[in-house]
N, C-alpha and C positions, 0 to 999 in steps of 0.2 A: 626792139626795146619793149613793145607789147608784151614778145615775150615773157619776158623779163618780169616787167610789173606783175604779169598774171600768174606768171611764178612765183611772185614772193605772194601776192597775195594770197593765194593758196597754202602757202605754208603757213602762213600766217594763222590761215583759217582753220587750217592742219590743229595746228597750236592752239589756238582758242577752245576748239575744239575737245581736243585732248585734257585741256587743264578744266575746262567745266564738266570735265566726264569721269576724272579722280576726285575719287572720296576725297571729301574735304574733313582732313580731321580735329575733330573740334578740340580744342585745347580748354581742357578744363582745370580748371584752377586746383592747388594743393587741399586739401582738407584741412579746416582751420587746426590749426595745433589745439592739443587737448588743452583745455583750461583747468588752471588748478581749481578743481572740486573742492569746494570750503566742506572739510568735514563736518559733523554733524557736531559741536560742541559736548564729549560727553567727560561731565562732574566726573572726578575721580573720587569712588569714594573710598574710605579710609575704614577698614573694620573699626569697630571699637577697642578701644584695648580692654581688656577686662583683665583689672589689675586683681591681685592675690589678696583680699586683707592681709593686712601687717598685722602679724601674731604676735602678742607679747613673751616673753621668756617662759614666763608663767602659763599660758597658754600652750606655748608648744611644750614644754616638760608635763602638762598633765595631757597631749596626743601619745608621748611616750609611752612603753610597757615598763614595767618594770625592770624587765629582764633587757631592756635597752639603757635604761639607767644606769642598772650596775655594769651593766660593759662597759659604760663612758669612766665608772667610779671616779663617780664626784667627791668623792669623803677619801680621803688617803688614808693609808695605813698607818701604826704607827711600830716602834721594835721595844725591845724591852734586854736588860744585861741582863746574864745567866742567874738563874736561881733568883730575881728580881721581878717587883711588880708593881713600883712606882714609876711615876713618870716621867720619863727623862728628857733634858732640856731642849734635845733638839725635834723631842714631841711638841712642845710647847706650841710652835706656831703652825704646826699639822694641826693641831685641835681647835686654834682660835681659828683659824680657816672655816676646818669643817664647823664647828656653831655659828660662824657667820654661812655657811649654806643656809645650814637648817635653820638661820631665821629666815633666810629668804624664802624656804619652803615650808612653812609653818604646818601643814598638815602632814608631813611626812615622818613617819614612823620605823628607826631603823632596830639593828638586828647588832649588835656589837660580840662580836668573835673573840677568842682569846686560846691562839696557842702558844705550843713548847716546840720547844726542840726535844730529839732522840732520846737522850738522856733523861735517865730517872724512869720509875715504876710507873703505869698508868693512871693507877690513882695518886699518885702524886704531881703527876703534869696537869691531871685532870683541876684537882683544886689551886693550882699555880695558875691555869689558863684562866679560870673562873675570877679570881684575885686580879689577875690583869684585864680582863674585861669589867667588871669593877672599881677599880681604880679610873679606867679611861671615863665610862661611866659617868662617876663620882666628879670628874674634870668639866666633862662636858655639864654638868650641872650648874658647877660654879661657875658657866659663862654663860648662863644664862637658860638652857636647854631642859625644858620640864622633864623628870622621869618617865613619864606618861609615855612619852614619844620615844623612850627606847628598854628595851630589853635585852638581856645577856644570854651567852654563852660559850662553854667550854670543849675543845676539842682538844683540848688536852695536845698529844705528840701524834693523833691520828691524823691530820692533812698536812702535811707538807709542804712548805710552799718551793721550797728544794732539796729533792731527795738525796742529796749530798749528806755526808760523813766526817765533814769537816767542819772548823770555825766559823768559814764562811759561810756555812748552808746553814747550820744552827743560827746563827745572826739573822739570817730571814726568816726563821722559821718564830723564834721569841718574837712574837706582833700579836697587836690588834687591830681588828682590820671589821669593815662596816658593809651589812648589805642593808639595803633600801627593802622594806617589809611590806609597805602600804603608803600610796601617796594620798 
């Protein structure tokens, strides 16, 4: 039984041995979880707006060229019956129109046209076209529109506004019709 004892004890000491002779590994704890980082507070800023000035009517119409005005043709046309150079009724509220532009535009200065159709001699279209620009003229005065601010003329059967040969085309072609000269 000595035996014994001095064998276990031995093993024992075997054992003790052994285990105080392995690394002992140290157990190190996790790495704290990242913490949420308070960003740094940054102001949103806001461009400015930089707003347009708001242009009046009047203002953007005198940015305009000329030759942009009459493209828009603010002033409508008007027609005229064959071998006629009075004005006829369904002119009437074509022309109170246009003299209510032109008071809105008081400095503006137009150009009043006056042709024919095909028919008839050149110098006979010529003093018909002149008579119908004249008359419209004459119209626009009595609503108010100084002579001053418009001038006349005649092209007689030279432009056409429809090279047609027919009623229909002659129909558009007896008019008067308005460019913008000087605003």
């Amino acid at each position: 039984m000595k035996k014994l004892l001095i064998f276990s004890l031995a093993i024992l000491l075997v054992l003790s041995f052994s285990a105080s002779c392995k690394k002992k590994v140290k157990e190190v704890p996790p790495p704290p979880a990242p913490q949420a980082q308070e960003q740094p507070k940054v102001e949103k800023v806001e461009e400015p707006v930089v707003k347009e000035p708001v242009l009046t009517e009047e203002e953007i119409f005198q940015k305009k060229t000329l030759e942009e005005i009459n493209q828009e043709k603010p002033l409508a046309m008007i027609f005229f019956d064959y071998d006629k150079y009075n004005i006829r009724e369904d002119a009437v509220p074509v022309l109170e129109a246009n003299a209510q532009w032109l008071k809105k535009h008081p400095t503006v200065k137009i150009l009043i046209e006056g042709h024919c159709d095909e028919r008839g001699t050149e110098e006979y279209n010529l003093a018909l076209g002149e008579k119908r620009a004249k008359s419209t003229m004459d119209y626009l005065i009595s609503l108010g529109i100084p002579a001053e601010r418009m001038r006349i003329i005649s092209y007689g059967k030279s432009q056409p506004l429809d090279p047609g040969h027919n009623e229909s085309a002659w129909a558009k072609n007896r008019r008067a019709q308005f460019l913008i000269i000087e605003k």
